[in-house]
Predicted model as a PDB file, atoms N, CA, C, CB and O in Angstrom, pLDDT in the B-factor column:
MODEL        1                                                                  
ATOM      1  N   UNK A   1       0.820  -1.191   0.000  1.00 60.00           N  
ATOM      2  CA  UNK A   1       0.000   0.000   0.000  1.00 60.00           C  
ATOM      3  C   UNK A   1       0.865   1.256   0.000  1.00 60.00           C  
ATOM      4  CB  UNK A   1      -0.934  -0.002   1.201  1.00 60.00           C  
ATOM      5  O   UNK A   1       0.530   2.162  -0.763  1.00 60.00           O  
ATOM      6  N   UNK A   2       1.996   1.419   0.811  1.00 73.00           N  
ATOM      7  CA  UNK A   2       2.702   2.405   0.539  1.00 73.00           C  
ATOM      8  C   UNK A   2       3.348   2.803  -0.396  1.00 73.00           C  
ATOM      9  CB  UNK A   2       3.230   2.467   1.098  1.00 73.00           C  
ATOM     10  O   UNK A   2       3.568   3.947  -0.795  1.00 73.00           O  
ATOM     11  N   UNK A   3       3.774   1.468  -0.890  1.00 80.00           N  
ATOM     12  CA  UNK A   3       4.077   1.844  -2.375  1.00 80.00           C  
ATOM     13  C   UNK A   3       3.367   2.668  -3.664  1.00 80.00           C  
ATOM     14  CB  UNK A   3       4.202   0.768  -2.822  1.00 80.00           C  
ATOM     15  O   UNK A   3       3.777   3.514  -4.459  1.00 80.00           O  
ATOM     16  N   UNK A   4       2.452   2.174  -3.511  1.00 88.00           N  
ATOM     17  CA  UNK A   4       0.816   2.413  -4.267  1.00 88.00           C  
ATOM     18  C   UNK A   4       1.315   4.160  -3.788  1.00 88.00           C  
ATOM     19  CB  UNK A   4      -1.220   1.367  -3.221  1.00 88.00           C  
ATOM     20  O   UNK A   4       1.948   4.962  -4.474  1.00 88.00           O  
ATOM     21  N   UNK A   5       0.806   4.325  -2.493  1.00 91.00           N  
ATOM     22  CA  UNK A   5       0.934   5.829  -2.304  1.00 91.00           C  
ATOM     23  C   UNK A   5       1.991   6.555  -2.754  1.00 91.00           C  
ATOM     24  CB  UNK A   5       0.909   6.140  -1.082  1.00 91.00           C  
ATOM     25  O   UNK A   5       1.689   7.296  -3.690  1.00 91.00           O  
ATOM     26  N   UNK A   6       3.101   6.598  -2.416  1.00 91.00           N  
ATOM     27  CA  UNK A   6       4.045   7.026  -3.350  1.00 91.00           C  
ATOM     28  C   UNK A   6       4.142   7.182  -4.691  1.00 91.00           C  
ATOM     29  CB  UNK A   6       4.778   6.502  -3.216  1.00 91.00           C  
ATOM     30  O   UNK A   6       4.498   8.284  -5.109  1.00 91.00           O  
ATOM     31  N   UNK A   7       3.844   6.103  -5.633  1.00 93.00           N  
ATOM     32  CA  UNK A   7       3.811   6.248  -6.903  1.00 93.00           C  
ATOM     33  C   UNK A   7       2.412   7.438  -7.083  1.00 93.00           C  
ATOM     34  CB  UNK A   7       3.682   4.655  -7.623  1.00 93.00           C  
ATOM     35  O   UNK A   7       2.545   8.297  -7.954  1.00 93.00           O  
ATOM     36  N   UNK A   8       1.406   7.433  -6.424  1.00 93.00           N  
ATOM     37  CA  UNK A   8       0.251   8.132  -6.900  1.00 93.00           C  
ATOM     38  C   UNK A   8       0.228   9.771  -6.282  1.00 93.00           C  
ATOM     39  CB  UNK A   8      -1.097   7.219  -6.411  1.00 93.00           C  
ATOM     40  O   UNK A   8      -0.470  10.678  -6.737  1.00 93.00           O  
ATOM     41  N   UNK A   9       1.282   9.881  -5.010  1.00 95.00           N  
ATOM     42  CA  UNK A   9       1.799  11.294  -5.081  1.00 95.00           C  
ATOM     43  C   UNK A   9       3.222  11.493  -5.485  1.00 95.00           C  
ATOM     44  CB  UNK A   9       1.648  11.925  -3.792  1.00 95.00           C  
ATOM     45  O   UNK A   9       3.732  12.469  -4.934  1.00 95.00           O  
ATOM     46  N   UNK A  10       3.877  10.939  -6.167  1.00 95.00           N  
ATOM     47  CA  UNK A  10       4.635  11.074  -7.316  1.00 95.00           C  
ATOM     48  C   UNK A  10       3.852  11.546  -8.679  1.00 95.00           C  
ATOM     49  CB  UNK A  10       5.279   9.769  -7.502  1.00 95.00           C  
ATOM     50  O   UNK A  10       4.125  12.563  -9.317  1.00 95.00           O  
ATOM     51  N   UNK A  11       3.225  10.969  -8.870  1.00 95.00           N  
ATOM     52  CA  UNK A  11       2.031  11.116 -10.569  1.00 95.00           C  
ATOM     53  C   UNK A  11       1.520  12.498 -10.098  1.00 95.00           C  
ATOM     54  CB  UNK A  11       0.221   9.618 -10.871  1.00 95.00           C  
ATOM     55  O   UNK A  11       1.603  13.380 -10.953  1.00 95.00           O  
ATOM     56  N   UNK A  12       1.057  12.818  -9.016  1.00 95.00           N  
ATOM     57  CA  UNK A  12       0.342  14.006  -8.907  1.00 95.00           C  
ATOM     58  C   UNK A  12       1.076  14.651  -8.578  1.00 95.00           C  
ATOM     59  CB  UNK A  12      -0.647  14.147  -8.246  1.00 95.00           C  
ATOM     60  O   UNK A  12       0.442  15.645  -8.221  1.00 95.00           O  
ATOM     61  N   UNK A  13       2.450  14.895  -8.360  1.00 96.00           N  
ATOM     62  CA  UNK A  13       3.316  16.168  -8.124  1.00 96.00           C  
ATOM     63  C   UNK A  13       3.614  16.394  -9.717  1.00 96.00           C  
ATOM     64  CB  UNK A  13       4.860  15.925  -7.022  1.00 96.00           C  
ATOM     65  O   UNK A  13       3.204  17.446 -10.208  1.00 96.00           O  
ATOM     66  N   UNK A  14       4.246  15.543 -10.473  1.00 95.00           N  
ATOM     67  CA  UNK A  14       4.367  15.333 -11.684  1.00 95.00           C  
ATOM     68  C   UNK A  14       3.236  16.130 -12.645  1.00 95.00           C  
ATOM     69  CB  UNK A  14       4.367  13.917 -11.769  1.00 95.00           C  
ATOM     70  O   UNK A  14       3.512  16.983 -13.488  1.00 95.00           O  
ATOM     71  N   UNK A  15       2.076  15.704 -12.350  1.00 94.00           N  
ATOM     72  CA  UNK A  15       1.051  16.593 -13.157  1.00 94.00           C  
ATOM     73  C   UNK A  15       0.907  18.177 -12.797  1.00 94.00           C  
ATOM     74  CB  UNK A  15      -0.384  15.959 -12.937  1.00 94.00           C  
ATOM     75  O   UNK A  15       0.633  18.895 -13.759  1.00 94.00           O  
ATOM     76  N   UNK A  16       1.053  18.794 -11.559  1.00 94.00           N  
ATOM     77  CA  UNK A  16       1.019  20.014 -10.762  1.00 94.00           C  
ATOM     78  C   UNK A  16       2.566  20.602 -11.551  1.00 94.00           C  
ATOM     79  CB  UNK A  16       0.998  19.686  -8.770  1.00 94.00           C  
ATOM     80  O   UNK A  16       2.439  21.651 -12.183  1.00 94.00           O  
ATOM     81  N   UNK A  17       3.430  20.212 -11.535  1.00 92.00           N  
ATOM     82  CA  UNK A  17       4.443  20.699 -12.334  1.00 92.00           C  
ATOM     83  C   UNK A  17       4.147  20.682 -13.721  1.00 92.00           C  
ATOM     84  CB  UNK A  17       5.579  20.029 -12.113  1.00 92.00           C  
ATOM     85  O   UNK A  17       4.453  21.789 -14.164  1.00 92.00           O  
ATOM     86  N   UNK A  18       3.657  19.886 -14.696  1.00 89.00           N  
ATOM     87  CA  UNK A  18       3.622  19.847 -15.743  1.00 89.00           C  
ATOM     88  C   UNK A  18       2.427  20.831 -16.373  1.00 89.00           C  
ATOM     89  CB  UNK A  18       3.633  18.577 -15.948  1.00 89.00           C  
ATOM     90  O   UNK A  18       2.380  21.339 -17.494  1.00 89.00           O  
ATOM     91  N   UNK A  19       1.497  20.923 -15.291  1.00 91.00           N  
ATOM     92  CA  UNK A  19       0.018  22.224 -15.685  1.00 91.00           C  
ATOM     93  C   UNK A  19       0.487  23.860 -15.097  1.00 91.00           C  
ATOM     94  CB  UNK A  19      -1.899  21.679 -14.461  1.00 91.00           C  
ATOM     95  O   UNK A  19      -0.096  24.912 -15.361  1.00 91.00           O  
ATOM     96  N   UNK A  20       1.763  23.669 -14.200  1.00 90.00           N  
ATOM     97  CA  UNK A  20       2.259  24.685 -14.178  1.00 90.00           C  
ATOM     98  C   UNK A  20       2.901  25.345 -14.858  1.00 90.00           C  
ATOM     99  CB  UNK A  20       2.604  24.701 -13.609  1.00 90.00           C  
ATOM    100  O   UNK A  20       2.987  26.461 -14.344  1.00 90.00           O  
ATOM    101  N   UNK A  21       3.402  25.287 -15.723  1.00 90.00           N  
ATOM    102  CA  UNK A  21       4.446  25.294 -17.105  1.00 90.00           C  
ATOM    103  C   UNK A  21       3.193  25.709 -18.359  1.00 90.00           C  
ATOM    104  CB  UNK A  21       5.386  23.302 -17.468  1.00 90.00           C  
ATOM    105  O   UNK A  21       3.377  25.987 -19.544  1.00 90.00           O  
ATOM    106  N   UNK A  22       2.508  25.664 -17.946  1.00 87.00           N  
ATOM    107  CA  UNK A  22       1.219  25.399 -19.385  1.00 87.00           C  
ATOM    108  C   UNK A  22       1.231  26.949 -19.874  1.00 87.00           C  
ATOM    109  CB  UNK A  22      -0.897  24.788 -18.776  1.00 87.00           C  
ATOM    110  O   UNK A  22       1.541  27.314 -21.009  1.00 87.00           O  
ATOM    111  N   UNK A  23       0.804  27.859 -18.714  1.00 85.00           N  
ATOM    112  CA  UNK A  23       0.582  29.248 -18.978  1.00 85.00           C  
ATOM    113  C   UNK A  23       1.823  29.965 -19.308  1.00 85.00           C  
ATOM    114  CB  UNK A  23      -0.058  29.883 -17.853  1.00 85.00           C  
ATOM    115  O   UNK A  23       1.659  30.953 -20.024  1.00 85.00           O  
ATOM    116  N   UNK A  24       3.008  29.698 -18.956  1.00 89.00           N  
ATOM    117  CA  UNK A  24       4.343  30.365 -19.475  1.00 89.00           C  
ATOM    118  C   UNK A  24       4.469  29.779 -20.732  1.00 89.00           C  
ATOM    119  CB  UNK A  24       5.700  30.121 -18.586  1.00 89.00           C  
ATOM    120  O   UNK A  24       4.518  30.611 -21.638  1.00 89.00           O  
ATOM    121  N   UNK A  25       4.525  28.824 -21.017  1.00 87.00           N  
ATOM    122  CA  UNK A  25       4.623  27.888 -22.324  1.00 87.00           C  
ATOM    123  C   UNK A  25       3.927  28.605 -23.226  1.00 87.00           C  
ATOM    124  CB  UNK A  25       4.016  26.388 -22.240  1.00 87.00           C  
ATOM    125  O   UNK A  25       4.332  29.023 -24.311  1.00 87.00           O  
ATOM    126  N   UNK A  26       2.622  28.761 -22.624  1.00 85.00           N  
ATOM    127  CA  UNK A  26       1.376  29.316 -23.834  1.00 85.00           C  
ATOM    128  C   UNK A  26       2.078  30.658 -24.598  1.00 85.00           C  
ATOM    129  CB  UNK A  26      -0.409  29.956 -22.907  1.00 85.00           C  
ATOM    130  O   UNK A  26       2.365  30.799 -25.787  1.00 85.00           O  
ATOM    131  N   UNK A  27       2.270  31.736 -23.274  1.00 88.00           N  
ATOM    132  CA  UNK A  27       2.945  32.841 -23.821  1.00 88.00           C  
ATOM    133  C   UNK A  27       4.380  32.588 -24.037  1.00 88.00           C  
ATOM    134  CB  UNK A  27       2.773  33.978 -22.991  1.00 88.00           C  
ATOM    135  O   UNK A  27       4.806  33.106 -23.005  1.00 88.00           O  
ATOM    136  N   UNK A  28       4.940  32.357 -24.367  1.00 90.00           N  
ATOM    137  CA  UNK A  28       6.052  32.171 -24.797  1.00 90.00           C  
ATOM    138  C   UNK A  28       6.175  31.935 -26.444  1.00 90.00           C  
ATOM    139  CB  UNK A  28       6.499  31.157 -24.011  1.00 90.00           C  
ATOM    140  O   UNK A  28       6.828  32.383 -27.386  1.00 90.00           O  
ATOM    141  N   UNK A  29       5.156  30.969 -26.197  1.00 89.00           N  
ATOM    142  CA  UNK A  29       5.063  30.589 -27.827  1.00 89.00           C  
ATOM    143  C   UNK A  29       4.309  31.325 -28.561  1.00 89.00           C  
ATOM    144  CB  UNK A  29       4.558  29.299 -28.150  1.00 89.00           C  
ATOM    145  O   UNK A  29       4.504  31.396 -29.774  1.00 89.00           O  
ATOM    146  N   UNK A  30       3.339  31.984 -27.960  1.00 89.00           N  
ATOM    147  CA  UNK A  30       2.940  33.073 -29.099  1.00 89.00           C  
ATOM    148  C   UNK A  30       3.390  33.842 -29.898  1.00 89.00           C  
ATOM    149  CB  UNK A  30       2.466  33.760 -28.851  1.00 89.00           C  
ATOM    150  O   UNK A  30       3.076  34.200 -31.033  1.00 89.00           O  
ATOM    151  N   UNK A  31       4.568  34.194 -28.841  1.00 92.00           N  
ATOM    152  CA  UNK A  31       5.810  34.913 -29.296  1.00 92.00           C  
ATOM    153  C   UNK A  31       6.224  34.793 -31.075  1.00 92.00           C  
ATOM    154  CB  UNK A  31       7.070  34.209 -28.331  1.00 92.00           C  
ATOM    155  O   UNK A  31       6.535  35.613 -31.939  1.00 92.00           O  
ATOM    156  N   UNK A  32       6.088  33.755 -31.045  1.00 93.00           N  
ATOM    157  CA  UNK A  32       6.477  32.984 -32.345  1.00 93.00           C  
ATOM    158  C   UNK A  32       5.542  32.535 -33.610  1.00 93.00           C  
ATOM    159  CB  UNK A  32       6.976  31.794 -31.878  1.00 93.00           C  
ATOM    160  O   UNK A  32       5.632  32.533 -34.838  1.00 93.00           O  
ATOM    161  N   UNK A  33       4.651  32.178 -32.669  1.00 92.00           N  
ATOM    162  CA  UNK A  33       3.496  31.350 -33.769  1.00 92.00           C  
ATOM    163  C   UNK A  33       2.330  31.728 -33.620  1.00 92.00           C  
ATOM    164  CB  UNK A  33       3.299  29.826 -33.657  1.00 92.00           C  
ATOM    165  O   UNK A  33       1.966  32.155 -32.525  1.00 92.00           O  
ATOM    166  N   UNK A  34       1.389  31.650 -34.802  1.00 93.00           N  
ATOM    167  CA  UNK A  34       0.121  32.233 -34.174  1.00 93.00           C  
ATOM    168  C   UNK A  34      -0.788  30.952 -33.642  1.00 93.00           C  
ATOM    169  CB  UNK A  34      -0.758  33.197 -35.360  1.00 93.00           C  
ATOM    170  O   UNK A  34      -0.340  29.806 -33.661  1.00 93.00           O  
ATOM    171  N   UNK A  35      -2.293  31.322 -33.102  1.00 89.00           N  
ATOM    172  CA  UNK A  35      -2.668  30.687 -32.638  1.00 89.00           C  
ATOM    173  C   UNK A  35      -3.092  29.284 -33.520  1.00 89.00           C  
ATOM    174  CB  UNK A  35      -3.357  31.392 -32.048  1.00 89.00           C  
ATOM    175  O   UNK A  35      -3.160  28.142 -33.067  1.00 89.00           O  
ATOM    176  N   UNK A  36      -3.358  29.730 -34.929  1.00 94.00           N  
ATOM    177  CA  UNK A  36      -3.178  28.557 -35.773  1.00 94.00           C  
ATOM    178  C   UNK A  36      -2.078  27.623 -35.689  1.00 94.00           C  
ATOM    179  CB  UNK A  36      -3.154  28.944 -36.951  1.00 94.00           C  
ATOM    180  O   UNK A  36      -2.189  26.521 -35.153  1.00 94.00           O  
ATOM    181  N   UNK A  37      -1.009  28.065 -36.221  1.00 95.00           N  
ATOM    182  CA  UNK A  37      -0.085  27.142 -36.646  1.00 95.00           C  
ATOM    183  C   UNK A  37       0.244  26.418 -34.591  1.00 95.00           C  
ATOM    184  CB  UNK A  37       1.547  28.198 -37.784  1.00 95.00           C  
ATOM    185  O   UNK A  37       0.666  25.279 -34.391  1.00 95.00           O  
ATOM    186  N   UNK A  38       0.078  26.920 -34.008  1.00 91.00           N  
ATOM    187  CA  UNK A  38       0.244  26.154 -32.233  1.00 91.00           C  
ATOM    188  C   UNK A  38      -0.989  24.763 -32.767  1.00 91.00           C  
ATOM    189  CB  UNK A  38      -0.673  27.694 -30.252  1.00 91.00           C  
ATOM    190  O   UNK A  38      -0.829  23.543 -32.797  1.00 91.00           O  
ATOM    191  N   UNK A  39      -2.219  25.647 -33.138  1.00 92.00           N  
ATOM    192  CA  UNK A  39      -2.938  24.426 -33.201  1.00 92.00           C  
ATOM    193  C   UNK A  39      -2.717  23.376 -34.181  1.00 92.00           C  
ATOM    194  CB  UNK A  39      -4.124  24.719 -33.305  1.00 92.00           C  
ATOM    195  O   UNK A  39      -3.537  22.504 -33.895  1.00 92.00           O  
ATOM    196  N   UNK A  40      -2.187  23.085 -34.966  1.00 95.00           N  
ATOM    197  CA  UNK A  40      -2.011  22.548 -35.775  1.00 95.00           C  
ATOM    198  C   UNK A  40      -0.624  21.232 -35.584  1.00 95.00           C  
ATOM    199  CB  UNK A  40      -1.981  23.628 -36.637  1.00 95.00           C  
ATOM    200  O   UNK A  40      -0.499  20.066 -35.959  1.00 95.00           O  
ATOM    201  N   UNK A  41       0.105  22.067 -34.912  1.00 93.00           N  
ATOM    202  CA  UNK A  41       1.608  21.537 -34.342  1.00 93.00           C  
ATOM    203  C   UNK A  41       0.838  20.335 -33.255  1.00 93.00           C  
ATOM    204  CB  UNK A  41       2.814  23.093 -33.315  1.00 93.00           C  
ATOM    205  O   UNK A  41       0.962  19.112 -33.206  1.00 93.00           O  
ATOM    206  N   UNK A  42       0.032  21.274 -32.464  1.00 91.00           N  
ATOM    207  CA  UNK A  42      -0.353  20.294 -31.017  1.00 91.00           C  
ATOM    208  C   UNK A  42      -1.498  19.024 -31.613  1.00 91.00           C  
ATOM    209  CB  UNK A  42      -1.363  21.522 -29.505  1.00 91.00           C  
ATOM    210  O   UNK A  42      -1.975  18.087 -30.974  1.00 91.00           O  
ATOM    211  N   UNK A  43      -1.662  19.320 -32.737  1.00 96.00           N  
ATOM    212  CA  UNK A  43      -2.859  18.310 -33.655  1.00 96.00           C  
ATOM    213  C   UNK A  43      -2.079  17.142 -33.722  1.00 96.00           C  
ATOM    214  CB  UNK A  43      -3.374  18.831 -35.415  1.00 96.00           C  
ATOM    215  O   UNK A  43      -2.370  16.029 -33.283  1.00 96.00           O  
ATOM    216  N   UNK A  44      -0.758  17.605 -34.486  1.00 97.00           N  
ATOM    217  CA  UNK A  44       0.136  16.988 -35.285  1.00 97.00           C  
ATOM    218  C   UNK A  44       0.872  15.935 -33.956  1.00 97.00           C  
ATOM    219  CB  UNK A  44       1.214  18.241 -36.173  1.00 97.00           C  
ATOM    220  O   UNK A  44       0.565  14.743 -33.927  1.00 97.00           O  
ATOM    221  N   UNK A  45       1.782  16.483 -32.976  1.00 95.00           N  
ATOM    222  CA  UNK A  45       1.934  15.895 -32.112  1.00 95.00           C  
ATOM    223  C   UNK A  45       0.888  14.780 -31.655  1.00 95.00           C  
ATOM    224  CB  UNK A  45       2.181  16.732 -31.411  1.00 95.00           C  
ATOM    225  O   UNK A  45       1.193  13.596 -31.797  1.00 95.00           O  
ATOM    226  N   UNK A  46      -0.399  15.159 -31.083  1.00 95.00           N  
ATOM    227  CA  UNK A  46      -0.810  14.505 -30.193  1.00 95.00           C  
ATOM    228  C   UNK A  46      -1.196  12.983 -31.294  1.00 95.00           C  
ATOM    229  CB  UNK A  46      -2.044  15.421 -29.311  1.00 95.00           C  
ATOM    230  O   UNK A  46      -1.061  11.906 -30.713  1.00 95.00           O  
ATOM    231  N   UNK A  47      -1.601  12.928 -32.645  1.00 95.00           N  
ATOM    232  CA  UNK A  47      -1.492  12.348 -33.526  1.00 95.00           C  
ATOM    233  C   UNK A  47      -0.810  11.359 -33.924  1.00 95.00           C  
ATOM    234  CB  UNK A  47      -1.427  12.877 -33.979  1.00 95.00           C  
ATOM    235  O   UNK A  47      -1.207  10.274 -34.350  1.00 95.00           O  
ATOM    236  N   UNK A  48       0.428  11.817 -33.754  1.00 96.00           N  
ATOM    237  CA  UNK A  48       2.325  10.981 -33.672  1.00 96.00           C  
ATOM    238  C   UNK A  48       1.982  10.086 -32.746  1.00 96.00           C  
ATOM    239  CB  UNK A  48       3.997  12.031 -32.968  1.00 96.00           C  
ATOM    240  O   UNK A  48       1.966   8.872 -32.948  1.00 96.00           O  
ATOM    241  N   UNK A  49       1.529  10.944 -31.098  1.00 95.00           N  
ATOM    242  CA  UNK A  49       1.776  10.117 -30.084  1.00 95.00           C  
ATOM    243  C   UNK A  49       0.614   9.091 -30.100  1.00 95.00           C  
ATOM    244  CB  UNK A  49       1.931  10.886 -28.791  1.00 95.00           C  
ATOM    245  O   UNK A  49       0.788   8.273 -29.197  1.00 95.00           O  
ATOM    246  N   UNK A  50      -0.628   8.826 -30.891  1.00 93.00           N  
ATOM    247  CA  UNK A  50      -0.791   8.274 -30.569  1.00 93.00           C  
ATOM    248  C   UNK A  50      -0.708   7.036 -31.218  1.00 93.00           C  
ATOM    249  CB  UNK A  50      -1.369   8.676 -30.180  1.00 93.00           C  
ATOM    250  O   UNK A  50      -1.047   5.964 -30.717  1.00 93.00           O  
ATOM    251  N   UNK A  51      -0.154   7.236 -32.578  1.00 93.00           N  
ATOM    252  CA  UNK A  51      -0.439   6.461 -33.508  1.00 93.00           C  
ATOM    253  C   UNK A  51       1.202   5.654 -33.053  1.00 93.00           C  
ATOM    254  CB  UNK A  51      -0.846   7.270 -35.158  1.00 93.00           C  
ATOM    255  O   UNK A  51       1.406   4.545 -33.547  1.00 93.00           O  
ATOM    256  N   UNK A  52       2.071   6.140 -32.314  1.00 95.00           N  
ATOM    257  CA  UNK A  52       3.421   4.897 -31.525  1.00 95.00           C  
ATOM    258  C   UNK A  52       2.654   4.265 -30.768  1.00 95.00           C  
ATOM    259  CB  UNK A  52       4.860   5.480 -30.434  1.00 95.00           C  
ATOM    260  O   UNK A  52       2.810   3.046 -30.833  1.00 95.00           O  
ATOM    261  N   UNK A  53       1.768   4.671 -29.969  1.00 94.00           N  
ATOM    262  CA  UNK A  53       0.938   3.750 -28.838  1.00 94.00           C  
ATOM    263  C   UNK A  53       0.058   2.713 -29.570  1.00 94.00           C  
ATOM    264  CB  UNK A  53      -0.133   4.721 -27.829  1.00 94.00           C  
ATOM    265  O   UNK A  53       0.016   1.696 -28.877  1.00 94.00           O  
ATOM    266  N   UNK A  54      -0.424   2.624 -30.331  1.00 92.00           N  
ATOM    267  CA  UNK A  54      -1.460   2.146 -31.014  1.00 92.00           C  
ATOM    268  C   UNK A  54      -0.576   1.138 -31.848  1.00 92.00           C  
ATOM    269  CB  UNK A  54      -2.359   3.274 -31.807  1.00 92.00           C  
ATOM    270  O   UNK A  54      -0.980   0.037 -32.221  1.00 92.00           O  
ATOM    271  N   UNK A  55       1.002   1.784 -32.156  1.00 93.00           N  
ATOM    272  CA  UNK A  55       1.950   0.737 -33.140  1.00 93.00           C  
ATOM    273  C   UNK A  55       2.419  -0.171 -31.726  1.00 93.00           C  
ATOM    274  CB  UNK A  55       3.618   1.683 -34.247  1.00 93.00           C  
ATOM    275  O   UNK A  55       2.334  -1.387 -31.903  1.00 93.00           O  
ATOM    276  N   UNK A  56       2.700   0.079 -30.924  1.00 95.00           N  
ATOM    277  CA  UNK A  56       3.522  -0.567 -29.751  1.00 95.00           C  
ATOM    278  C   UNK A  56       2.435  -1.481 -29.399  1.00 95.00           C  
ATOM    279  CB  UNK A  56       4.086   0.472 -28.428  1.00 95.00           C  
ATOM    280  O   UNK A  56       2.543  -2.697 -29.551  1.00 95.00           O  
ATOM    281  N   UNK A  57       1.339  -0.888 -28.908  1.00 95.00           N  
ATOM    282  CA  UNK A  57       0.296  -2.064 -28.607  1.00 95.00           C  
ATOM    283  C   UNK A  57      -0.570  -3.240 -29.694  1.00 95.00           C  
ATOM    284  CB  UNK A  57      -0.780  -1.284 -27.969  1.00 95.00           C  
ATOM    285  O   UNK A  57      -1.558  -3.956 -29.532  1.00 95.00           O  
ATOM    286  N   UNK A  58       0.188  -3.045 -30.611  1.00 92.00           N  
ATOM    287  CA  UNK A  58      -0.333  -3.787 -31.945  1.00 92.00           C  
ATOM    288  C   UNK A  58      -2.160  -3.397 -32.478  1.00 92.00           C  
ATOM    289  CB  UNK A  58      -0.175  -5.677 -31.506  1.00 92.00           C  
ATOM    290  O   UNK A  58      -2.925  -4.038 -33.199  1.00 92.00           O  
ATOM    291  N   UNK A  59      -2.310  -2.281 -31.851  1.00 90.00           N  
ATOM    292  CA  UNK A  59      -3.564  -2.246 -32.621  1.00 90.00           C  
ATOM    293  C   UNK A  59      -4.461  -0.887 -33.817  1.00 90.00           C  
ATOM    294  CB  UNK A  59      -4.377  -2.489 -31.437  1.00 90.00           C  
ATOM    295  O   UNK A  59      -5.551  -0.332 -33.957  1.00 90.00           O  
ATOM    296  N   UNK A  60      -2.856  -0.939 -34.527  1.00 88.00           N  
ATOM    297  CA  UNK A  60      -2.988  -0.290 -35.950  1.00 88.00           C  
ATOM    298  C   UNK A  60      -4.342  -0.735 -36.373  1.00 88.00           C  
ATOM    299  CB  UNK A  60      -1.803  -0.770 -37.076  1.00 88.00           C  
ATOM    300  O   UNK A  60      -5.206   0.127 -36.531  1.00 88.00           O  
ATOM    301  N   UNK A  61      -4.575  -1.792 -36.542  1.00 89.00           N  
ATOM    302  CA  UNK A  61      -5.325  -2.523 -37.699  1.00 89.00           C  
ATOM    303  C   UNK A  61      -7.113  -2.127 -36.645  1.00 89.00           C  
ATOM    304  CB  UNK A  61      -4.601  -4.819 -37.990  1.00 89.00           C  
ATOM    305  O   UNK A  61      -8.247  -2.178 -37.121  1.00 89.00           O  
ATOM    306  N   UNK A  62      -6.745  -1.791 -35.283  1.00 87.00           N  
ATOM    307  CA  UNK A  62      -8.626  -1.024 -34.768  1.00 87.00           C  
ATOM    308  C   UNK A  62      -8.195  -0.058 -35.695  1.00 87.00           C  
ATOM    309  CB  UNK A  62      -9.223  -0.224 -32.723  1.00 87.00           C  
ATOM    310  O   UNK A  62      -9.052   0.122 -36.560  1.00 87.00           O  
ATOM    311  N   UNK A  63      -7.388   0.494 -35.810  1.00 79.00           N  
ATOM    312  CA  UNK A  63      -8.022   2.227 -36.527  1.00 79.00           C  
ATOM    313  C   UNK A  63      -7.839   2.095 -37.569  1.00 79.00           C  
ATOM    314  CB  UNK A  63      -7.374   3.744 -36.235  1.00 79.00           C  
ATOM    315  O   UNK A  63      -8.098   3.243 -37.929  1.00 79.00           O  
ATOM    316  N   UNK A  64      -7.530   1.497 -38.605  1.00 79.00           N  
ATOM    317  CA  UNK A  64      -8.149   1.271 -39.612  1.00 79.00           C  
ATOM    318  C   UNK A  64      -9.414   0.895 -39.978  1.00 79.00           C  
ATOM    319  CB  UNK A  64      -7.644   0.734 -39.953  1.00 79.00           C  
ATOM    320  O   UNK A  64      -9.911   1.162 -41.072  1.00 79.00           O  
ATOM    321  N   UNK A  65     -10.036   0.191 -38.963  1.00 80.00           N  
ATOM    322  CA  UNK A  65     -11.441  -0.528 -39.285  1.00 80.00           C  
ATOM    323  C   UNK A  65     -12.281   1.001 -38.756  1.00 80.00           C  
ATOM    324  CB  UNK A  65     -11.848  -2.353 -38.151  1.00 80.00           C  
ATOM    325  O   UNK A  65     -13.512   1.038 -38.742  1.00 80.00           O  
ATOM    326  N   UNK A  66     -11.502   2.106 -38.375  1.00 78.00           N  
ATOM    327  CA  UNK A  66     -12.499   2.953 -37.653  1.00 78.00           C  
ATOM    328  C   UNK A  66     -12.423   4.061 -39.513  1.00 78.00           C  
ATOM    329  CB  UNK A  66     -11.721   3.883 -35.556  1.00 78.00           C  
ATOM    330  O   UNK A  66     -13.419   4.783 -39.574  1.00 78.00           O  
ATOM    331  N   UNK A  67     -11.632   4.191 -40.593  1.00 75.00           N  
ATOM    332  CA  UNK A  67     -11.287   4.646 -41.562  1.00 75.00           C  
ATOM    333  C   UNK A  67     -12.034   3.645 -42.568  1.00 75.00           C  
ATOM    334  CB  UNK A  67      -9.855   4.820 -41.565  1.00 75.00           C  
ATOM    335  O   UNK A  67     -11.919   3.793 -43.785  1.00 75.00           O  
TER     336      UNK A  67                                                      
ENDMDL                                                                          
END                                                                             
């Protein structure tokens, strides 16, 4: 059980750092890109990532049947 706990306030310090970063990130990058091309990048990414998960777990061939 303690273990359990640890790993699950580990994950949640982990997320509190990572949503903290969100709003500097945001402006930062505006700097650069407009709000299109951000969206498009974060399309593109989240896309990549999922289509390694989907290759790693062998199940290319569900999302095809969903195409």
């Amino acid at each position: 059980m303690i273990k359990n706990q640890k790993t699950a306030t580990l994950f949640a310090l982990l997320a509190v750092l990572m949503w903290s970063t969100v709003a500097t990130a945001f402006k930062v990058t505006l700097l650069y890109f407009s709000a299109l091309q951000m969206l498009f990048v974060a399309s593109l990414t989240s896309s990549l990532v999922l289509l390694i998960i989907c290759y790693q777990q062998g199940k290319l061939n569900l999302l095809k049947e969903s195409f």
